[in-house]
C-alpha positions as CSV (number, residue, x, y, z in Angstrom):
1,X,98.5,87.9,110.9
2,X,98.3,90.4,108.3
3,X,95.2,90.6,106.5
4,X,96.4,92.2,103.4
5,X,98.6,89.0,102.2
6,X,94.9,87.0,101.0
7,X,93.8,87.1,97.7
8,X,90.3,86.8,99.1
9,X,88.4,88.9,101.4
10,X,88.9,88.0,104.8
11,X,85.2,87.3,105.2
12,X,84.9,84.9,102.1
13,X,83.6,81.6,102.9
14,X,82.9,78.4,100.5
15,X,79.3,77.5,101.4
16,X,77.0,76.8,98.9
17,X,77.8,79.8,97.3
18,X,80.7,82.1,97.7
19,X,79.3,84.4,100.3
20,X,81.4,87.9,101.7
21,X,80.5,89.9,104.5
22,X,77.6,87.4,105.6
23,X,76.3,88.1,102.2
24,X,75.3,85.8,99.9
25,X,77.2,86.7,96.5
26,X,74.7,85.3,94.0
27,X,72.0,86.9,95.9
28,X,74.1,90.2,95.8
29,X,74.8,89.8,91.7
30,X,70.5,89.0,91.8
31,X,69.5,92.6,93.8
32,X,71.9,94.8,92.7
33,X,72.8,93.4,89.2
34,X,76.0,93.1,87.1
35,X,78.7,94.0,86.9
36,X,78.7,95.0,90.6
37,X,81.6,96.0,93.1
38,X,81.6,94.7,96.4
39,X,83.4,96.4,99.2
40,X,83.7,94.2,102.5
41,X,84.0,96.5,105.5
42,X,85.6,93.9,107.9
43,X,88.7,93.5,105.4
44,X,89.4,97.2,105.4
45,X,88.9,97.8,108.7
46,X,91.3,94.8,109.6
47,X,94.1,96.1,107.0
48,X,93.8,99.7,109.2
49,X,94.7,98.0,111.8
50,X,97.1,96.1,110.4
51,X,98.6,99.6,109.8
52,X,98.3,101.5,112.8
53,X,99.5,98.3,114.6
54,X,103.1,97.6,112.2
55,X,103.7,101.3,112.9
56,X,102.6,102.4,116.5
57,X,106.3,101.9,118.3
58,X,107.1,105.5,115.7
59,X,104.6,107.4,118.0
60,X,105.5,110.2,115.2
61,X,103.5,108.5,112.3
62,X,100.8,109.7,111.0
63,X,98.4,107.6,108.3
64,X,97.3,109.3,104.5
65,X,94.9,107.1,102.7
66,X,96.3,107.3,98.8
67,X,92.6,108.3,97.3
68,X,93.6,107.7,93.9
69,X,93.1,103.8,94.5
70,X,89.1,104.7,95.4
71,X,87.4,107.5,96.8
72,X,83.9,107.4,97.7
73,X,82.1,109.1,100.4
74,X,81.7,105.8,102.5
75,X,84.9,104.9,102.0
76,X,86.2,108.4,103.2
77,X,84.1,108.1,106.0
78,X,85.5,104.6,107.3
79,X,88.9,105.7,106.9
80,X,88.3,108.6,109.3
81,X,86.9,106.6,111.6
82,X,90.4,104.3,111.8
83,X,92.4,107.4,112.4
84,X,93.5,107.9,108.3
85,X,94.0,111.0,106.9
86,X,93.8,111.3,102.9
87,X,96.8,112.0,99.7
88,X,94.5,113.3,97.4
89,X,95.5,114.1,93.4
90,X,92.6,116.3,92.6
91,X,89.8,119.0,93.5
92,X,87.3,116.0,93.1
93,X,88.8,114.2,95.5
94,X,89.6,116.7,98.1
95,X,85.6,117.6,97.6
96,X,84.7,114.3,98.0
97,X,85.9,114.1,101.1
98,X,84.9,117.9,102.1
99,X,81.2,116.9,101.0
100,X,81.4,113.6,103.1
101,X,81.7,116.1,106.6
102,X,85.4,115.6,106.8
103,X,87.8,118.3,107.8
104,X,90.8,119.2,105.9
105,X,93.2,119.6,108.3
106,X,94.1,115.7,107.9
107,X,94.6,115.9,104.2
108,X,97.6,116.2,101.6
109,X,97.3,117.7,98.2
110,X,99.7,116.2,95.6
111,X,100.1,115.8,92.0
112,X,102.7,117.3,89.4
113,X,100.1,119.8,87.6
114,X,97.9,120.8,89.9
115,X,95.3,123.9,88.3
116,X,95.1,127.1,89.7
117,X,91.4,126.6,90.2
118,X,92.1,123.4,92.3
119,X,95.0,125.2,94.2
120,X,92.2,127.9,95.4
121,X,89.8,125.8,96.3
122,X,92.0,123.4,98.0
123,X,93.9,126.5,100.1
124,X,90.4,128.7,100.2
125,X,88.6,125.4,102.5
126,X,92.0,124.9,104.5
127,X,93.8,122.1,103.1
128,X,96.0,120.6,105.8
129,X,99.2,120.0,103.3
130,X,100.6,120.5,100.0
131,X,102.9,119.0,98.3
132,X,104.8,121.3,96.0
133,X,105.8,119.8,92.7
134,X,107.3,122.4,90.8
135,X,108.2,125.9,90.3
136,X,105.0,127.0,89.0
137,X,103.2,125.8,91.7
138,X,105.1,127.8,94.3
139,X,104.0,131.2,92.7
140,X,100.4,129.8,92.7
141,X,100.3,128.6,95.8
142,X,102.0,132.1,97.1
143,X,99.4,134.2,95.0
144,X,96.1,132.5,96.4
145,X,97.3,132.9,99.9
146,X,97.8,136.3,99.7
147,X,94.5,136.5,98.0
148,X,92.4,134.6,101.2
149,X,95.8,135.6,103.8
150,X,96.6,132.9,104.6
151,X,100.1,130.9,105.4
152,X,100.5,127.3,103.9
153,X,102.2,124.5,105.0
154,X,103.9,122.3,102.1
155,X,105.7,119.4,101.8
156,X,108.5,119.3,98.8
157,X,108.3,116.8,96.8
158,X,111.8,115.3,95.4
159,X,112.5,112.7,93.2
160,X,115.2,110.3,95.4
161,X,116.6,108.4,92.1
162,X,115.0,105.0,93.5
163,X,114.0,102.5,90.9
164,X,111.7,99.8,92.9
165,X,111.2,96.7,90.6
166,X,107.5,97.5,89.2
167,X,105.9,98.0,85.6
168,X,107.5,101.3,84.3
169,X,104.4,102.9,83.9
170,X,103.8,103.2,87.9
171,X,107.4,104.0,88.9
172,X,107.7,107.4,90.4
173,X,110.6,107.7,92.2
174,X,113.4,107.4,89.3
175,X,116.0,110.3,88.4
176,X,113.9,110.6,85.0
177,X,110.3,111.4,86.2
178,X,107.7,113.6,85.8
179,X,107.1,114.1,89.6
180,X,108.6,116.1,91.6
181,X,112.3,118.2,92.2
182,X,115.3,117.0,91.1
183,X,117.7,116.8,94.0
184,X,119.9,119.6,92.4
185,X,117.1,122.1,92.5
186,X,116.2,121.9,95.9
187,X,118.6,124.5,97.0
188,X,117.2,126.7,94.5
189,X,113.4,126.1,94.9
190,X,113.9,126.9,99.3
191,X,116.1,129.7,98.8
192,X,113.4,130.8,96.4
193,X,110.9,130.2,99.1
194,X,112.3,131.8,101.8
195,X,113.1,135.0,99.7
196,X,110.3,135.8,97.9
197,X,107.1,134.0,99.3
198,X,106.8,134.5,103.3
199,X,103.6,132.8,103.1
200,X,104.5,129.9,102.5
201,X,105.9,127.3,105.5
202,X,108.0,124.5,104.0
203,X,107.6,121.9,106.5
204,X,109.3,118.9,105.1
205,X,110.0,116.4,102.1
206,X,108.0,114.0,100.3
207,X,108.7,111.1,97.9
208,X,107.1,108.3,96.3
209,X,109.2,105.5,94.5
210,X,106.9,103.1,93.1
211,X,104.2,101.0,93.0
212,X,103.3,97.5,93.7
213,X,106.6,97.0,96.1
214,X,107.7,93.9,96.6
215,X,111.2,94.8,98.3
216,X,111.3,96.7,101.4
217,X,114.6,97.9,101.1
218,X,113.8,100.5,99.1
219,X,112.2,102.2,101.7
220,X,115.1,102.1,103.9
221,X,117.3,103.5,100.5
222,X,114.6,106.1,100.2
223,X,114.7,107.3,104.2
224,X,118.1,107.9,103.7
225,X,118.1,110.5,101.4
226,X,115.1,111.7,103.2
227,X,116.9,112.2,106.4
228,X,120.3,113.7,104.6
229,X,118.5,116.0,102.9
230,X,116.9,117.3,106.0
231,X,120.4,117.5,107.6
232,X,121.7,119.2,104.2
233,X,119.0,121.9,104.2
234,X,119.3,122.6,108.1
235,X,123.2,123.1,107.6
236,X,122.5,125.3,104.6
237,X,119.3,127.1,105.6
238,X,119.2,127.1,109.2
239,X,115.6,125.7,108.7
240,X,114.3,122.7,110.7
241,X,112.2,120.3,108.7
242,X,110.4,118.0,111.0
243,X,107.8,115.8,108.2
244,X,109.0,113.1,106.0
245,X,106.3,111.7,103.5
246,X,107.2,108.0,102.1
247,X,104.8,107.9,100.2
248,X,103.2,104.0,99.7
249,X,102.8,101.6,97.3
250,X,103.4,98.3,99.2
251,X,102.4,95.3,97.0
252,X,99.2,93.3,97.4
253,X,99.2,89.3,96.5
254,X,96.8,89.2,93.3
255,X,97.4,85.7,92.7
256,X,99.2,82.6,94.4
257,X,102.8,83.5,92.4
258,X,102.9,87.0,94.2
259,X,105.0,87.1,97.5
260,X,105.0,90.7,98.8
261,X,105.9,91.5,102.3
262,X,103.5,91.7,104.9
263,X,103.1,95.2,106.4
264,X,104.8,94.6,109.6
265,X,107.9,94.0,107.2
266,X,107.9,97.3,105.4
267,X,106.7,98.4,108.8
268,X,110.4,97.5,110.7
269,X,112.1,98.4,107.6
270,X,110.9,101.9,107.8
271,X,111.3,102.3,111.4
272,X,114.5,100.6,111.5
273,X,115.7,103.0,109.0
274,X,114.5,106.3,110.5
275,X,116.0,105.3,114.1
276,X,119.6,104.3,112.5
277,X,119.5,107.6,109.7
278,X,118.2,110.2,112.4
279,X,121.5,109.1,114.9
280,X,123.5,109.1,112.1
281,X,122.6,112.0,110.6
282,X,122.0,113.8,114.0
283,X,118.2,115.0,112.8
284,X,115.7,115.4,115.7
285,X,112.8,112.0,115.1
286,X,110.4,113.4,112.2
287,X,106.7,113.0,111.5
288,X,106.5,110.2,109.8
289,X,103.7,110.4,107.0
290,X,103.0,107.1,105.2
291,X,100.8,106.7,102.0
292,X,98.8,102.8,101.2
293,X,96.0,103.3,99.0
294,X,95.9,99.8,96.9
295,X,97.2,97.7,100.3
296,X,94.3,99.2,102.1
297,X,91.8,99.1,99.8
298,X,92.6,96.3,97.0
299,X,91.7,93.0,99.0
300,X,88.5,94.2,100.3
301,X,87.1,94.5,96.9
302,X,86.0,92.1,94.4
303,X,83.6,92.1,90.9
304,X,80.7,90.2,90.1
305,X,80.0,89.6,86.5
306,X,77.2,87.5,84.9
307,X,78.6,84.7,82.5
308,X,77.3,85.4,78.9
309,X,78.4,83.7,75.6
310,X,80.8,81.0,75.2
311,X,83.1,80.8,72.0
312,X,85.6,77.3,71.7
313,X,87.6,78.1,69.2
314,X,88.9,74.7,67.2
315,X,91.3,73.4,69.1
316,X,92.8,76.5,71.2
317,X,90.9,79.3,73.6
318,X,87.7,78.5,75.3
319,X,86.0,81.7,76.4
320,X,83.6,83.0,78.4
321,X,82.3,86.5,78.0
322,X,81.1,88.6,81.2
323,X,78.7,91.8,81.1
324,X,81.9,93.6,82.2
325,X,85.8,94.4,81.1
326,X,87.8,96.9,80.3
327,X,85.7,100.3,81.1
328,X,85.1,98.6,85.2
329,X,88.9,97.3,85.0
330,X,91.6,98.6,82.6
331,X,94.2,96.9,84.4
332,X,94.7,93.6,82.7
333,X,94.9,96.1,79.2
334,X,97.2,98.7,80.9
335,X,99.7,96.8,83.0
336,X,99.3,93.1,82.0
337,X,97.6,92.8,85.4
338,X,96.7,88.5,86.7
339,X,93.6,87.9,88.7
340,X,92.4,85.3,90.5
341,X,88.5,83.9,90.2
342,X,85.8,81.8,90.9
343,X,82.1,80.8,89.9
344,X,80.6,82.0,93.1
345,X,77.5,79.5,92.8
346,X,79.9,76.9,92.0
347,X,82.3,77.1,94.6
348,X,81.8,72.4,95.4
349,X,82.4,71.9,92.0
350,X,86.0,69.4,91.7
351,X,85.6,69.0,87.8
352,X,87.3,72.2,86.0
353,X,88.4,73.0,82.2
354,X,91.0,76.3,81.5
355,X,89.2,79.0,79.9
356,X,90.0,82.5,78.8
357,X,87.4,85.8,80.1
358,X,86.6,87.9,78.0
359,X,85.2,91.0,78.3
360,X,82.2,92.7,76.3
361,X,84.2,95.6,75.1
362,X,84.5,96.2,71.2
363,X,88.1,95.9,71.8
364,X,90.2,92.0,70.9
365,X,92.6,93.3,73.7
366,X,89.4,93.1,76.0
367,X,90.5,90.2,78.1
368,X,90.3,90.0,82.2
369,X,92.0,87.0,83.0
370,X,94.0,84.4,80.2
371,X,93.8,80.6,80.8
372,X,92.2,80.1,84.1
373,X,90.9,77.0,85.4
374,X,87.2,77.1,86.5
375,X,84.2,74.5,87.2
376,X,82.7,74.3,84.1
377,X,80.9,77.7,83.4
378,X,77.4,78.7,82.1
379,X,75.5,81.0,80.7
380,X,74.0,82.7,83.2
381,X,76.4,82.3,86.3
382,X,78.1,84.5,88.6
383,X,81.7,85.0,88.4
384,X,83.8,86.6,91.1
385,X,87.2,88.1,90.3
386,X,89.0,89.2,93.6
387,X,91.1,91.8,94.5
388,X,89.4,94.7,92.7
389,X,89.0,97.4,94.9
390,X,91.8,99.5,94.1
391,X,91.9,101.1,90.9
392,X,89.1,99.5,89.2
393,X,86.0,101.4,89.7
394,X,89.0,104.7,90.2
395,X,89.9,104.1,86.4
396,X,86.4,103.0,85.2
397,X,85.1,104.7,81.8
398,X,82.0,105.0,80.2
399,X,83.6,103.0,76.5
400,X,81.2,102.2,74.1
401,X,79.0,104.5,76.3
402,X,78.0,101.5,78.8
403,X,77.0,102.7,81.9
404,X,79.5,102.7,85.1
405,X,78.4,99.7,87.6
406,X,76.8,99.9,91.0
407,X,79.1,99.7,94.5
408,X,77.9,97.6,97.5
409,X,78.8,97.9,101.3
410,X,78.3,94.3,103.1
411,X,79.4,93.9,106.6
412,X,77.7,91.6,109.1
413,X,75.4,89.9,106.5
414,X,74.2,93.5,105.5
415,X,74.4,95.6,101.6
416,X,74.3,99.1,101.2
417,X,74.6,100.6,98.1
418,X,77.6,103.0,98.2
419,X,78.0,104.2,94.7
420,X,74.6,104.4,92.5
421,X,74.8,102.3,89.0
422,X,74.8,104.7,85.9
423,X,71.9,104.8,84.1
424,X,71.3,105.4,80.4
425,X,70.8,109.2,81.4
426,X,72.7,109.6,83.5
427,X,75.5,108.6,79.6
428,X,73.5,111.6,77.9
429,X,73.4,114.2,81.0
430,X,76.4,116.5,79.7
431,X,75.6,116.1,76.1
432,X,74.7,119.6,74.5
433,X,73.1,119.3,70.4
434,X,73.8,123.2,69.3
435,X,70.1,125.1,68.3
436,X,71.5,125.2,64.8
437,X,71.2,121.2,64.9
438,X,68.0,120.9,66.1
């Protein structure tokens, strides 16, 4: 049973109150106010396993958390306890997880314009892998390892021509695409390599098609050219790649319409693949790096919210208004994204009415979830939307200056506070008024 195919937490439970983790959600929304994250441990945990179980007959794989979908410290320091290793995008991820006590050796730096300054300090504290986007970057990348000698292993990162049936904005892997080589330059970029910057090891290729997947054959499409290339590049260069990066994206099931595979299915797809393409194209089994950041993370997440006003308007839309919206979840506004919800201290009620929430944002696009059907709400309850961890609090802003909310831990009937609620200094810290305005 794969935990990552529930809209809920696998914890959740309908007593008199919605409670997750052992925890009471209304009392949760009461101590730590609202809008409030909630993180349950025993979901994440579960999905790891998930993981590591779909993929342990490939005794070559090895598992990168995709940070982008949420890095904290405690959520670093879970995932290294489950045997993950971390894609990161950016210096502040790649120091969150430095500051948390975690090595590098177990971590990947990607991302299509990566800065100078982030390239040194990523190389100066020992990054593990990067993966090279561009031209630019190989000079970089050559320049600060001369400067601290040292030799660094890369992935390159190519863009396979795979179209997975997602929202445009969070496709990767098309011919068309910001990220990565083209396949026609790879010949160019290695022999560059290999001539000019001896300090650099290209270990392998990466690639990333999409986001959201709901067809596993991509992933077998994508192994292929994976697995030729190698073979290409061996025949050509006489150099042995031996790591493949698939990157991730597997779909999660935000509401009861979504059917994405489970992970066991991508799992056998992927395996499946690299045993038939590594025969066929007579390349020695690769490490196998795999990517999920939202499949891990998403399910074990939800929002609290306090119900404010309520606006019927004659004859159409009823809605409810939460403390919350657009700045703690931009999804709904960005990609169209559908949630599913409840009234956590209504969880007995049978009698519901369809209404709209709203958000408090100064924005008429500021809308979380259109036409849902709910007990009949108050001012003053607690509404739960689920499957928020991944790429809510990630994409969180500070619009209309409101502060960021407040993360909670539960496992076990236990909270811990994991990220601290922004405070109304904490808006002003980094402004500056010039002497000449004072």
């Amino acid at each position: 049973m794969t935990t990552n195919q529930y809209i809920k937490p696998v914890t959740a439970k309908t007593e008199k109150n919605l409670t997750i983790g052992g925890c009471d959600t209304v009392d949760l929304a009461h101590k730590y106010g609202t809008p409030l994250y909630v993180i349950d441990e025993a979901t994440l945990r579960a999905i790891c396993s998930d993981y590591k179980k779909a993929f342990e007959r490939y005794s070559y794989t090895k598992m990168l958390y995709a940070s982008k979908a949420l890095c904290t410290s405690a959520i670093s320091k879970i995932l290294t306890s489950e045997g993950f290793g971390f894609d990161t995008v950016s210096a502040g991820e790649i120091y969150t997880i430095l500051n948390s006590g975690i090595s590098l050796k177990n971590v990947l730096f990607n991302g299509n314009n990566k800065s100078e300054q982030e390239l040194d300090f990523a190389i100066k504290n020992d990054i593990g892998r990067i993966s090279v986007d561009n031209f630019l970057e190989v000079k970089l990348i050559s320049k600060i390892a001369g400067k601290y000698n040292k030799n660094i292993d890369v992935l390159l990162r190519i863009t396979p021509g795979i179209e997975c049936h997602t929202h445009e904005y969070i496709k990767t892997g098309q011919l068309d695409s910001k990220f990565g080589f083209d396949l026609t330059q790879l010949d160019k970029v290695i022999t560059d390599i290999i001539t000019n910057h001896n300090n650099i090891k290209i270990r392998g290729l990466h690639a990333h098609i999409g986001s959201q997947i709901f067809e596993p054959e991509c992933f077998r499409d994508e192994i292929d050219i994976l697995i030729q290339e190698i073979s290409c590049i061996k025949e050509k260069f006489n150099i042995k790649l031996d790591e493949i990066n698939i990157g991730g994206g597997l779909g999660v099931k935000y509401t009861e319409k979504d059917l994405p595979p489970s992970v066991n299915e991508i799992a056998d797809v992927i395996i499946n693949s690299l045993e038939k393409y590594i025969t066929k194209y007579n390349v020695e089994p690769p490490t196998l790096y795999i990517e999920p950041g939202r499949s891990l993370i998403s399910t074990a997440g939800v929002t609290l919210y306090t119900i404010g006003s309520m606006k019927q308007v004659p004859n159409m839309t009823k809605y409810i208004t939460v403390d919350g919206g657009m700045a703690d979840n931009p999804r709904p506004g960005m990609y169209r994204a559908e949630y599913c919800a409840d009234i956590a201290n209504k969880m007995n009620l049978k009698e519901k009415e369809t209404v709209t929430v709203a958000g408090r944002f100064c924005e008429s696009g500021d809308i979380l979830i259109k036409d849902i059907s709910l007990p009949k709400p108050e001012t003053g309850d607690i509404l739960c939307i689920y499957n928020t961890g991944a790429y809510n609090y990630s994409m969180a802003s500070n619009y209309n200056r409101v502060e960021k909310p407040a993360m909670v831990l539960v496992n076990n009937a236990q909270s811990d506070i994991i990220i601290n609620r922004e405070t109304l200094n904490d808006i002003v810290s980094h402004d500056v008024i010039p002497d000449r305005l004072k």
